[in-house]
C-alpha positions in Angstrom: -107.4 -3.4 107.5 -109.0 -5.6 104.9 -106.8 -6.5 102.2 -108.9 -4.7 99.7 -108.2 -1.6 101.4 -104.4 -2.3 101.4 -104.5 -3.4 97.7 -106.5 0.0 96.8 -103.8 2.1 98.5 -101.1 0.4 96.5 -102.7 0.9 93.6 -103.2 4.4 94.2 -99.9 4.9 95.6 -98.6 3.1 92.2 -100.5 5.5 90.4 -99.0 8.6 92.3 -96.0 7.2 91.3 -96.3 7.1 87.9 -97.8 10.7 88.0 -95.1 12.3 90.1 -92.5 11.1 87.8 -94.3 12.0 84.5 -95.0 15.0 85.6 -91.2 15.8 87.1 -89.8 14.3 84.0 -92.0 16.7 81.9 -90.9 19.5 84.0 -87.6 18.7 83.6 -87.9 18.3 79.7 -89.0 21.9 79.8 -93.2 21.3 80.0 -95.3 22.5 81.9 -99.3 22.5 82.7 -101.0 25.5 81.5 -103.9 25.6 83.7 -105.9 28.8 82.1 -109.5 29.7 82.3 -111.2 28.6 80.6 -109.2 25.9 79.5 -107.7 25.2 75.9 -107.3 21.7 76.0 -104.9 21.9 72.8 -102.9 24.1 74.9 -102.6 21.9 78.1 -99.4 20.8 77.9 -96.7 23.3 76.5 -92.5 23.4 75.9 -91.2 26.4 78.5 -89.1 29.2 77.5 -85.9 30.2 79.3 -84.5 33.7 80.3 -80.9 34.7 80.7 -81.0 38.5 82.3 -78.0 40.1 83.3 -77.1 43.9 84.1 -74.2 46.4 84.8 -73.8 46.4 87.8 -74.7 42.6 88.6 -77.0 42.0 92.0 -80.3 43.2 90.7 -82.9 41.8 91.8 -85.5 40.2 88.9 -88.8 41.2 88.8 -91.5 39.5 86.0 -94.8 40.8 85.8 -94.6 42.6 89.3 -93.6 40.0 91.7 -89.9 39.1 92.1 -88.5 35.8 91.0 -87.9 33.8 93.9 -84.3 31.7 93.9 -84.9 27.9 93.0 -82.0 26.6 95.3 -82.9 28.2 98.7 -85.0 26.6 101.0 -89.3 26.8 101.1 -89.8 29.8 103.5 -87.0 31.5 102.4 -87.2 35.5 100.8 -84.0 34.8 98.8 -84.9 36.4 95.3 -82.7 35.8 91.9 -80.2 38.3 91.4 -78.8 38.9 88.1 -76.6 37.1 86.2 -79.4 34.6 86.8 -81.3 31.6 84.7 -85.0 31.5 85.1 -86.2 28.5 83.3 -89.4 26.8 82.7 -91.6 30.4 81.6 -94.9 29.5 80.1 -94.8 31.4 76.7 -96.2 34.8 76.4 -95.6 38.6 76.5 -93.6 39.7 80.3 -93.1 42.9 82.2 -89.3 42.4 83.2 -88.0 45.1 85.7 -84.6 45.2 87.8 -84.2 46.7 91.2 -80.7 47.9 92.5 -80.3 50.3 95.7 -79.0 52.9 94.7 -79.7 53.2 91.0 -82.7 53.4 88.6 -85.0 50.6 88.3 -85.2 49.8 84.6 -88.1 48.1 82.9 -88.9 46.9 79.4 -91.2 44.2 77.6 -90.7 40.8 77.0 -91.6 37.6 74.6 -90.6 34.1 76.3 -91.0 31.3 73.1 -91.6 28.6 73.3 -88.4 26.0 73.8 -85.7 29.1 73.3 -84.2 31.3 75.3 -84.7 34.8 75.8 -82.1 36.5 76.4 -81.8 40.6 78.5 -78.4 40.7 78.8 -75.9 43.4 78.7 -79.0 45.7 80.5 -76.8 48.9 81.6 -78.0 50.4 85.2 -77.3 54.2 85.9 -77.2 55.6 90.1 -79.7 57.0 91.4 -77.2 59.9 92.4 -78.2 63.5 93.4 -75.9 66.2 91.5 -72.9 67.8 92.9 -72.9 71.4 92.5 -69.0 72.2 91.3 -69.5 76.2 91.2 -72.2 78.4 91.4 -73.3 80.6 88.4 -76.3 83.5 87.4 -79.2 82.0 86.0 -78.5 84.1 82.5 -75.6 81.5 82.0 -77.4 78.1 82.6 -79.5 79.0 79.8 -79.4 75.7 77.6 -77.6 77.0 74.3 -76.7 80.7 75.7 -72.5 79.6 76.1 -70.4 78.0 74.5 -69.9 73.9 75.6 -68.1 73.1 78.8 -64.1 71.8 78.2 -62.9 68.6 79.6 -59.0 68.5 79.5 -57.8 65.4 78.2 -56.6 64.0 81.4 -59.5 64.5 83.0 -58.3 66.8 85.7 -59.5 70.1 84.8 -63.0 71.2 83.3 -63.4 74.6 81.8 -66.5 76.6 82.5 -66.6 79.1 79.6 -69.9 81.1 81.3 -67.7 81.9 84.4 -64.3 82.0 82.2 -63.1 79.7 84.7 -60.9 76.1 85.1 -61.7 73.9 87.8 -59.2 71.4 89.3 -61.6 68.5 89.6 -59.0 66.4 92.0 -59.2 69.3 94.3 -62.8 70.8 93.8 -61.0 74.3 92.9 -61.5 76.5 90.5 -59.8 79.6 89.1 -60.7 82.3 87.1 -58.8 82.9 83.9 -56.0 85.6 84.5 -57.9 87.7 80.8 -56.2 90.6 81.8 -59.2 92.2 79.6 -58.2 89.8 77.0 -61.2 87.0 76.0 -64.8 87.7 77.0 -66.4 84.9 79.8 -68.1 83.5 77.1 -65.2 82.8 75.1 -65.5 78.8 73.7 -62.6 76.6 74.9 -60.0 73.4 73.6 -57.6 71.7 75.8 -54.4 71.6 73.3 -52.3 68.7 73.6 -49.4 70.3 75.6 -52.0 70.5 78.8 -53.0 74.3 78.0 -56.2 76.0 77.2 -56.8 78.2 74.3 -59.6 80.1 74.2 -59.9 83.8 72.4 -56.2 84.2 71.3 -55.3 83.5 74.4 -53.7 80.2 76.3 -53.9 79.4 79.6 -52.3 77.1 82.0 -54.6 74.5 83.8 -53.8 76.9 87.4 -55.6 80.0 85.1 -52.5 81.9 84.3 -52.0 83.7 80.9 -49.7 82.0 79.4 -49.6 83.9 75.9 -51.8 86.9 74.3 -52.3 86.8 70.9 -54.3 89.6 71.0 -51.4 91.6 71.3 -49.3 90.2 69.2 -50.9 89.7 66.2 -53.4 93.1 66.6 -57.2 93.7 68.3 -58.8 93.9 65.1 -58.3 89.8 65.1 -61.5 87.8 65.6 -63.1 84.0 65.0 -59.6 82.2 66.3 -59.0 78.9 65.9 -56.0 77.0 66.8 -55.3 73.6 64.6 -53.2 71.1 66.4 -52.3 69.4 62.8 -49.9 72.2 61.9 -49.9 74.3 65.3 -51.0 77.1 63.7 -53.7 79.8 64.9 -56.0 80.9 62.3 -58.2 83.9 62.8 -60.0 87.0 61.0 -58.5 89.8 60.3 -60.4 92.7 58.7 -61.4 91.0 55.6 -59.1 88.5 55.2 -58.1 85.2 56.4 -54.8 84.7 58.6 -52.2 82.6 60.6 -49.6 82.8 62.7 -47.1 79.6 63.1 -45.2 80.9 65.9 -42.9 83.2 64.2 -44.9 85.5 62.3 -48.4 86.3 60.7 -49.2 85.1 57.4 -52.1 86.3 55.3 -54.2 82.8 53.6 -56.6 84.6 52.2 -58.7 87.7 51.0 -60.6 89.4 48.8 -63.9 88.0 49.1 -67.2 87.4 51.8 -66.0 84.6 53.9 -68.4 83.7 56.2 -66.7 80.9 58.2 -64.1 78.7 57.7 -61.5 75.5 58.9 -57.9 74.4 58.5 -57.2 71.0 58.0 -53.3 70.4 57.1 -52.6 72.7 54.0 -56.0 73.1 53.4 -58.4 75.7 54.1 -61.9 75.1 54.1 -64.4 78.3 54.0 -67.9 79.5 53.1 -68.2 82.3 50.7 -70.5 84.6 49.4 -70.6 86.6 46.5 -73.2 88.1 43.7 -73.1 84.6 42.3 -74.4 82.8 45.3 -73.1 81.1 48.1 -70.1 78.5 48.0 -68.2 75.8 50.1 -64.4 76.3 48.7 -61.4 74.4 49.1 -58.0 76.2 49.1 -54.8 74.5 49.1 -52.9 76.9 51.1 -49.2 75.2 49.4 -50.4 76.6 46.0 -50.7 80.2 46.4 -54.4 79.6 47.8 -56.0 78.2 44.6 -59.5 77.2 45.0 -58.5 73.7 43.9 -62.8 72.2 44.6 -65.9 73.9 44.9 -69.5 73.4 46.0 -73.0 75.5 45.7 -75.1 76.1 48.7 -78.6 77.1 49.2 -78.2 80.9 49.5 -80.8 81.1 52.8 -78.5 79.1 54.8 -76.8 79.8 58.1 -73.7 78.1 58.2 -71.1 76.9 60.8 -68.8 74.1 60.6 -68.8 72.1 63.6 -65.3 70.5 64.3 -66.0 67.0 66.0 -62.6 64.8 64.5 -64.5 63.5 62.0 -62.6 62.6 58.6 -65.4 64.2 57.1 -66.4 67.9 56.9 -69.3 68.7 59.1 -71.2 71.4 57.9 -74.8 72.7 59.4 -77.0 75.0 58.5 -78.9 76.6 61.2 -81.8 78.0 59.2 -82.9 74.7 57.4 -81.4 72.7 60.4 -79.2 70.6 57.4 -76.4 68.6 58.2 -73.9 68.3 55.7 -71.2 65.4 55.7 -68.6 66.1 53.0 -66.0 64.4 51.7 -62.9 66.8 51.9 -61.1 65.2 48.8 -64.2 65.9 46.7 -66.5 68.6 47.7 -69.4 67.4 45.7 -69.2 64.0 47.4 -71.7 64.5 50.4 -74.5 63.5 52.4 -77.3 66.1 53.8 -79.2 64.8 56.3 -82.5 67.2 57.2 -84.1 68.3 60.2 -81.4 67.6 62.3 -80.8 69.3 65.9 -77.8 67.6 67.5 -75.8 64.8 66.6 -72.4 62.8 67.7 -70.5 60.4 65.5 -70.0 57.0 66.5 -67.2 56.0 64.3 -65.5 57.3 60.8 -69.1 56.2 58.9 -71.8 56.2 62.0 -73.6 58.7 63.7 -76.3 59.2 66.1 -78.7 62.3 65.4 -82.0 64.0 67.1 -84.9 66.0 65.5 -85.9 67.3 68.6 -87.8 64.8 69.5 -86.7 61.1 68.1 -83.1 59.8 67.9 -82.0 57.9 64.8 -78.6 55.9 63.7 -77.5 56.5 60.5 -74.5 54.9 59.1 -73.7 57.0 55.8 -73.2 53.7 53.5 -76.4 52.2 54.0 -79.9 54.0 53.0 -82.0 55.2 55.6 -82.0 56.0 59.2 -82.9 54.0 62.3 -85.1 54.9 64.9 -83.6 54.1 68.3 -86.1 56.3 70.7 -89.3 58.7 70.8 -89.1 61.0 73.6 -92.1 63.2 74.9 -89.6 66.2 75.3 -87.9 68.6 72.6 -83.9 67.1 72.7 -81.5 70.0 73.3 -77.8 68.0 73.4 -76.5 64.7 72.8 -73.2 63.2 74.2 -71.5 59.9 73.5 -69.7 57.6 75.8 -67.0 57.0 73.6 -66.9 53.1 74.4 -70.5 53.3 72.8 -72.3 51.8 74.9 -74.6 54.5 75.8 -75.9 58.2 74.6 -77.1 60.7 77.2 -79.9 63.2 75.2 -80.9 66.3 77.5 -83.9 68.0 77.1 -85.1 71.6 78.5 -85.1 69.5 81.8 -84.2 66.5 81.9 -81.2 64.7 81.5 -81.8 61.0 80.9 -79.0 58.0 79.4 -80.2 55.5 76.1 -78.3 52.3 76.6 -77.4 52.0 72.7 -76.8 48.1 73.2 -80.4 47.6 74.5 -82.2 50.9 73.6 -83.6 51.4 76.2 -83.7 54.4 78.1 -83.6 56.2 81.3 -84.4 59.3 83.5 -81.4 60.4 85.6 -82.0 63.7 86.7 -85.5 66.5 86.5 -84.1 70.0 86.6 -85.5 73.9 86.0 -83.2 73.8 82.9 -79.9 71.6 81.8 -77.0 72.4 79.3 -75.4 70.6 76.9 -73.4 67.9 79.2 -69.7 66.5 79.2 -69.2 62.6 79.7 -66.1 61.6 81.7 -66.9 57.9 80.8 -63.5 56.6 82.7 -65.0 57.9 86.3 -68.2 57.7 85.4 -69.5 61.1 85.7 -71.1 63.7 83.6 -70.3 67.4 83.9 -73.5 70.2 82.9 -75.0 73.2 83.1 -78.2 73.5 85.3 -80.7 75.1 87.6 -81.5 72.3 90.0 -84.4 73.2 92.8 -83.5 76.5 92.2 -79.4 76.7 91.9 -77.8 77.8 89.7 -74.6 76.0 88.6 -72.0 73.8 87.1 -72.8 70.3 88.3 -71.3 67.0 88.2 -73.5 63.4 88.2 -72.3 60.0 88.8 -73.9 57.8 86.5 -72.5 53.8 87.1 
């Protein structure tokens, strides 16, 4: 070999050199070639983004734009993919389809912007099971009509689940359930609350968590009683009798009020809260129950509205109207201190000052200081019922049939389960499970859904 040849191939080899480690050091500095057709020479040589993903549960496999991110530290012909919590550096800057895969649960997909010389960051991404429902008890298809009963009842310790459409308590440890002992007492469709003490109250009557009949009302206080309600804050059970407005504390029955048209009403401590209507119009009152009932506050309403209060431990009075589908937030120490929010269909509260509301079809966040709501999603369904994880970190929203979760960290949401029809669910966020109504491929039921 001549020793031009040789002096050529050092030269060149020098040159490879030089290139090799330019072009690693660029790499490492976070560049990289962008070699696009046609070219943009201006655009040659770019600063990488970064992307931090991670999910709940961890071990999902990362997919961008279709294919699946292959892991830097295993070897050349290896199929070892990045997993979440993972790094995926040097990303040319631009708009990504990111996607994770699990077995066993959802995939979940949303959009992307890598920019250039940051980090991106899909972090606490929530993934829900790919689960198929557990049918708890069978039922007729008149009672899995979304809206037709009253909502199902989780006791407190999360051992029992009332079923108000089959008048029913079932032991979820066991899988048992047991019809309540009525004794002709409360209809099936009687509404439900688990009282601190581990009992069930539901029509004047209490029940132990087994379905015996612990006390009647009924019977003691007379069958003309309707509309009870038992408030934990005194221990008292309010309820309708005739045309007035009564308790009993235990001892005996105490008339609260009467005389006029009330339409509905709540306790809270000494106070009682009700709807009346008279020649004048229709009011919100407030009685103070220690002062002979004196109507110490007062506020007008329109006179076409269908009113209910909806008791959801809220410092705040919730009052909706079913006609104009108004939602009125009231301050209970000053009646005339309030918030309506319109067109609203279901809602939960997130705190003393949050809440989360549908109008059918979009979600919103409101927090009641600031002006304005928040849209959080647009679904192509009408939304039915709302439940909250109480830790917050997700809303399930059913439709006539579907039941899908919107993680509220990330808003993004997804499809958990198609159905004929679904009820108004119940979250058990502790064991992750969710308790609903539902015809699924044709049954009938109570059903119970594992979500994480």
């Amino acid at each position: 070999m001549s020793k031009k040849i040789r002096d050529t191939i050092f030269i060149a080899f020098i040159v490879l050199f030089i290139v090799i480690t330019v072009v690693t050091s660029l790499y490492a500095s976070g560049y990289q070639f962008n070699l696009s057709w046609p070219p943009k020479f201006n655009r040659l040589l770019v600063k990488t983004g970064m992307l931090a993903a991670a999910t709940t549960p961890s071990g999902a496999t990362i997919y961008l734009n279709g294919s699946p991110q292959k892991n830097p530290l295993a070897n050349f012909l290896s199929r070892e993919y990045l997993t979440t919590p993972a790094k995926i550096k040097n990303l040319l800057p631009g708009e990504y389809d990111l996607r994770f895969v699990k077995d066993g649960y959802w995939p979940l997909e949303e959009k992307i912007n890598i920019v250039s010389g940051q980090s991106t960051f899909a972090e606490n991404i929530s993934l829900f099971k790919n689960d198929a429902p557990y049918l708890i008890a069978s039922s007729s298809p008149a009672a899995n009509v979304s809206g037709s009963s009253p909502d199902l009842a989780l006791s407190p310790n999360r051992h029992y689940l009332y079923l108000p459409g089959l008048a029913a308590i079932v032991d979820l440890k066991s899988g048992l359930s047991k019809k309540l002992a009525t004794e002709g007492g409360a209809a099936d469709s009687a509404a439900g609350v688990w009282l601190k003490n581990g009992n069930l109250f539901s029509g004047g009557l209490t029940f132990s968590p087994d379905g015996a009949l612990n006390k009647n009302y009924r019977e003691i206080i007379g069958a003309d009683a309707t509309d009870w309600l038992f408030e934990e804050a005194t221990g008292r059970i309010y309820y309708r009798f005739k045309n007035s407005l009564a308790y009993w504390d235990g001892q005996s029955a105490t008339t609260a009020l009467s005389g006029e048209n009330y339409l509905i009403f709540e306790p809270r401590g000494h106070n009682l809260f009700t709807v009346v209507k008279n020649d004048s119009g229709v009011y919100l009152k407030n009685y103070d129950l220690n002062a002979t009932a004196i109507a110490v506050d007062q506020l007008g309403l329109p006179a076409a509205g269908a009113y209910r209060f909806i008791a959801v431990g809220s410092s705040w009075l919730n009052l909706y109207d079913d006609k104009n589908k108004t939602l009125y937030l009231i301050d209970p120490t000053d009646l005339n201190n309030y918030t309506a929010v319109k067109n609203v269909s279901g809602y939960v509260w997130l705190d003393n000052n949050q809440l989360i509301y549908s109008n059918d079809w979009e979600i919103y966040w409101l927090a009641l200081k600031s002006p304005g709501a928040s849209l959080l999603t647009r679904v192509g369904e009408k939304i039915s019922a709302l439940a909250l994880a109480p830790s917050g970190k997700y809303l399930l929203f059913v439709t006539d049939k579907s039941l899908n979760a919107l993680d509220l960290r990330t808003d993004l949401a997804t499809a958990l389960l198609k159905a004929d029809r679904i009820g108004a669910p119940v979250l058990d966020e502790k064991n992750n499970l969710v308790y609903f109504q539902a015809a699924v491929n044709g049954s009938d039921g109570y059903y119970k859904l594992a979500l994480q």
